[in-house]
N, C-alpha and C positions, 0 to 999 in steps of 0.2 A: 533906517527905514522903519516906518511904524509898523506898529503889529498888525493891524487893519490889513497891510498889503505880504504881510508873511503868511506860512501853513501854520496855522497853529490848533491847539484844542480847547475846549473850553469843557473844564470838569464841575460838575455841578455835586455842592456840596452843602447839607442839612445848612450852615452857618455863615453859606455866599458863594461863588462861584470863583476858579481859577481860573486863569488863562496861561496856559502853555505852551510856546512858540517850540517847532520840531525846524530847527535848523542848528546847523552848527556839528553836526554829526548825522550819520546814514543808521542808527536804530535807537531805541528809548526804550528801557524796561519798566515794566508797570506791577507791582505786588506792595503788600504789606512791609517786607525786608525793608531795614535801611537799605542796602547796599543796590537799589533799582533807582533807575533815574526820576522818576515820579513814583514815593511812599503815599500809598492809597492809604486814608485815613477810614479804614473797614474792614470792620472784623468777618466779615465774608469774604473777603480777595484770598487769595495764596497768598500763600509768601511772594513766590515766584509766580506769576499770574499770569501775566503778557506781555508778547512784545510788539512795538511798528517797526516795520523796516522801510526803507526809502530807495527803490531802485532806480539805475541809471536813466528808466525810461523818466522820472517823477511820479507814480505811481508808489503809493502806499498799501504795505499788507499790513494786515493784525494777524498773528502768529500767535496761540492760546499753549502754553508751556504745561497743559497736564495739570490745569485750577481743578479744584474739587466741582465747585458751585459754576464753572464754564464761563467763557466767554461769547457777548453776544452784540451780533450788528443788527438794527435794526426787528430787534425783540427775535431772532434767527442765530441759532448755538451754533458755534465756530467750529468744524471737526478739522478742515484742514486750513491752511493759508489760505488769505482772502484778500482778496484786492478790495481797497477803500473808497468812498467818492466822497465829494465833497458834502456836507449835510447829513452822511449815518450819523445815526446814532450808536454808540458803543453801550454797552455796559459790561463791566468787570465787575461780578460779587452783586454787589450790590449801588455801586459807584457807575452815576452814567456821564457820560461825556460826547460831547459832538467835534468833528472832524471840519474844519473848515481850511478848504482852499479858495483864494480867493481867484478871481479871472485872471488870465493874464499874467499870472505870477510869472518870478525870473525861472528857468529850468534850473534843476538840480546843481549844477557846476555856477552858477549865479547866485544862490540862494543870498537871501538877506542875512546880513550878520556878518560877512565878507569883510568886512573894516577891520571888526575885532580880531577874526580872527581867518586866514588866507584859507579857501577851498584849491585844491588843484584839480586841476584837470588836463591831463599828460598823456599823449598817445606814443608807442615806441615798439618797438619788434622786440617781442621776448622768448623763451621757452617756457614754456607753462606744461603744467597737468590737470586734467581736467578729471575729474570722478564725479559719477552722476549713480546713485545709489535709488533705488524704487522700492517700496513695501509693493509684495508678490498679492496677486486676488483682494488688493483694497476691494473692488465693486461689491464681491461677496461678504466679507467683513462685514461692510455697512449695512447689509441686507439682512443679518443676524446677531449684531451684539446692539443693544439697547444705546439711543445716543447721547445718555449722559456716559457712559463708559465708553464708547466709542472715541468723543472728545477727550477725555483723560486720555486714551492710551494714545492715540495720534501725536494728541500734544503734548504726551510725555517726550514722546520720540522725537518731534521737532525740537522742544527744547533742549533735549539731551544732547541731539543732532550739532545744536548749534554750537555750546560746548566744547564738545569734540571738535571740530574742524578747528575754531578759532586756539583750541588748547594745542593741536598739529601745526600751526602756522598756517595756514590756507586763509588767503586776504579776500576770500568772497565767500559768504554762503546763500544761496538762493534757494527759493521753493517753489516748487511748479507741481500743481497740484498733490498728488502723495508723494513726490522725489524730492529729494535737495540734491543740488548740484555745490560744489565746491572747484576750485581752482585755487593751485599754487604756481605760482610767478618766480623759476627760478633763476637761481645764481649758477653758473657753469664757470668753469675749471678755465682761465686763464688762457686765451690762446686757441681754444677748442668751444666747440659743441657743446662737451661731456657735461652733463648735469651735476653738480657734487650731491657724490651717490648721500651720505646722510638725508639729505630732501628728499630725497627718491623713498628714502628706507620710512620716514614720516608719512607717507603718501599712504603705503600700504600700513603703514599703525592707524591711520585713523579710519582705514578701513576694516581693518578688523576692530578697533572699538565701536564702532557706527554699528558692527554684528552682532556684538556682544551687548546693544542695547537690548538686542530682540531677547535673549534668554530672561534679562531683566522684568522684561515687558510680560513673558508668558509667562515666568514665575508669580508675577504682581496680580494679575489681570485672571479672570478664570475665561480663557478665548475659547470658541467653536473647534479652532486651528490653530496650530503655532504659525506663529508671525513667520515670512519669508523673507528674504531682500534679494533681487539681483544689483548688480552693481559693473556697470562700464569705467574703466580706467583709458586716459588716453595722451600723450605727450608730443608735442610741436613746436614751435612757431606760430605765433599767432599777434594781431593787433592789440593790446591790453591798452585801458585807459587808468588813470588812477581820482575816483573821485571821493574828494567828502575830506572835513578835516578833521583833526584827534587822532585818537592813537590808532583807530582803526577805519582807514581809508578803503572804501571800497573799489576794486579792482571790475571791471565788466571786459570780457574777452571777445573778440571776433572770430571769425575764419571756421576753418573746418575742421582742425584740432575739435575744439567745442561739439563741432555738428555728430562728427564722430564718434564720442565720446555717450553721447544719446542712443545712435544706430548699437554702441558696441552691448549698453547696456542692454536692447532689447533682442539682442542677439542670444545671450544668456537664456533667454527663453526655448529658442532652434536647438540650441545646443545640449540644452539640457542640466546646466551645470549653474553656477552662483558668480562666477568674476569672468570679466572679457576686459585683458588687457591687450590696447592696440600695441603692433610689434614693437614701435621706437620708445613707448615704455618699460618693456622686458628691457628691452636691450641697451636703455639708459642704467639699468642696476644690475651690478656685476653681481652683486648677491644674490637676485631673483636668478640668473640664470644660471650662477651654479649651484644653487638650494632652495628654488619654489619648482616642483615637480607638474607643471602647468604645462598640458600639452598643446603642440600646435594644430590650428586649425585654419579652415580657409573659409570665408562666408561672404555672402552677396550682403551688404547693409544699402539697406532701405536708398535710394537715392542714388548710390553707386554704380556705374558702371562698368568695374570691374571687381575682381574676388579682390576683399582683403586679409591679408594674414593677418589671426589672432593667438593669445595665448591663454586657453582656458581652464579655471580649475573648481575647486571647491573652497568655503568657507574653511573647514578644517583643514586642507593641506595651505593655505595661508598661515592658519595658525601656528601648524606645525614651524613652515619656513619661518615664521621670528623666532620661535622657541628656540632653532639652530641658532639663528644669528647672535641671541641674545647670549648659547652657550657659548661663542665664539668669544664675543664681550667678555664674556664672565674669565675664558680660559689666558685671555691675552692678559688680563688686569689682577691676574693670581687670584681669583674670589672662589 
């Protein structure tokens, strides 16, 4: 298929212009580093500078990874994810590029390149986990730190964000205004339901590392406030599809697992507390329930019409609960 009828971009550069087609994978990293998929030849980019992502809808974000000198659509600084259209104008650093979809393109699961190289696109009932983590008082944030520091620390956090979920295993990370949501697709025990609790036990690490960005961030940053997060955990059944080719296939989830998972996080707010795991989570990991000290609670979420049981607690008694587990590890393996 020509490039004409693919998504691609066209970077404009002192010595001629590139054209670079966005298919064949669901993200492309952009910085100075070799190791990004497009090396900006600019001494003003980061290293790590930005990313596009390509959601299940066809819809593209630019994600700004915490550049010095920021990233910009339409001469307008990136602080959080942003939805692309066809015709922005980008610039990174100092490096500008335009975004061109053309009409009519094939949707995401069709995308051009398909010959080379197979897209799937696979529906099936799975068990999954869904975690949807929020920065606490974003509105206020932005109303008081200046927004080239603004941009830095957001998009430290998204990039870091990113990181972490893919470095846990979690085959989707999404951005919906200051949240990322994350979803693990998993494997259960032969014969059963039961989720093999290891997944389980990755669920809540990457939840506590997604926390321990924040310490990062207020130590780095001189803020008004220390950075917040609440964070929804939730586990089910649910529709998943698997799209995109390479090694990292993006996964999009249906149903109410999902929807819940949103309700649970903003539930954290009612309750006063940092983590709202819905019940069938606790009770997929036999180590949360005999060593995460997370009480129960009952709450109306947004949309529901009946209480749902949850189990809530704090950032630092997560902490604590790996620390057991990890001494459990340590005592079983003589260390």
């Amino acid at each position: 298929m020509e490039l004409s009828s693919q998504p691609h971009l066209k970077i404009h550069y002192a010595d001629g212009d590139l054209t670079f087609p966005l298919v064949n994978a669901t993200s492309w990293t952009f910085g100075r580093g070799e190791e990004n998929t497009v090396v900006l030849k600019d001494k003003w980019a980061s290293r790590n500078h930005a990313v596009i992502q390509i959601m299940e809808s066809g819809n593209f974000y630019l994600i700004d990874l915490g550049s010095l000198n920021g990233s910009f659509v339409n001469d307008r600084r990136v602080s959080i994810p942003i939805v692309l259209q066809s015709g922005d104008r980008i610039t990174l650093g100092m490096t500008d590029m335009e975004l061109v979809c053309p009409p009519n393109r094939p949707s995401p699961d069709v995308t051009a390149g398909a010959k080379q190289r197979s897209t799937i696109m696979l529906h099936q009932r799975r068990m999954i986990s869904v975690l949807v983590i929020d920065i606490r008082n974003f509105t206020k944030l932005t109303r008081q730190l200046e927004e080239q520091v603004l941009s830095q620390v957001i998009g430290t956090w998204f990039g870091k964000a990113g990181q972490i979920i893919k470095q846990y295993g979690s085959g989707v990370d999404k951005y919906i205004g200051d949240a990322v949501m994350a979803v693990w697709v998993h494997n259960t025990i032969r014969g059963t339901d039961k989720v093999v609790p290891q997944e389980m036990l990755r669920v809540f690490q990457a939840l506590h590392a997604l926390y321990k960005v924040s310490d990062q961030l207020n130590q780095q940053f001189d803020l008004p406030f220390p950075l917040r997060f609440g964070a929804g955990v939730n586990t089910g059944n649910a529709i998943v599809g698997q799209m995109g080719a390479g090694d990292r296939p993006e996964y999009t989830a249906l149903g109410d697992t999902v929807n819940a998972a949103f309700r649970l996080e903003s539930a954290t707010k009612e309750l006063g507390l940092d983590i709202a795991l819905g019940e069938t989570t606790f009770e997929q990991s036999p180590q949360a329930m005999a060593l995460l000290p997370f009480q129960q609670h009952s709450v109306m979420l947004k949309g529901y019409d009946a209480a749902t049981t949850t189990y809530a607690g704090t950032f630092a008694q997560l902490e604590s609960f790996l620390e057991k587990v990890q001494g459990q590890v340590d005592s079983s393996t003589g260390e």
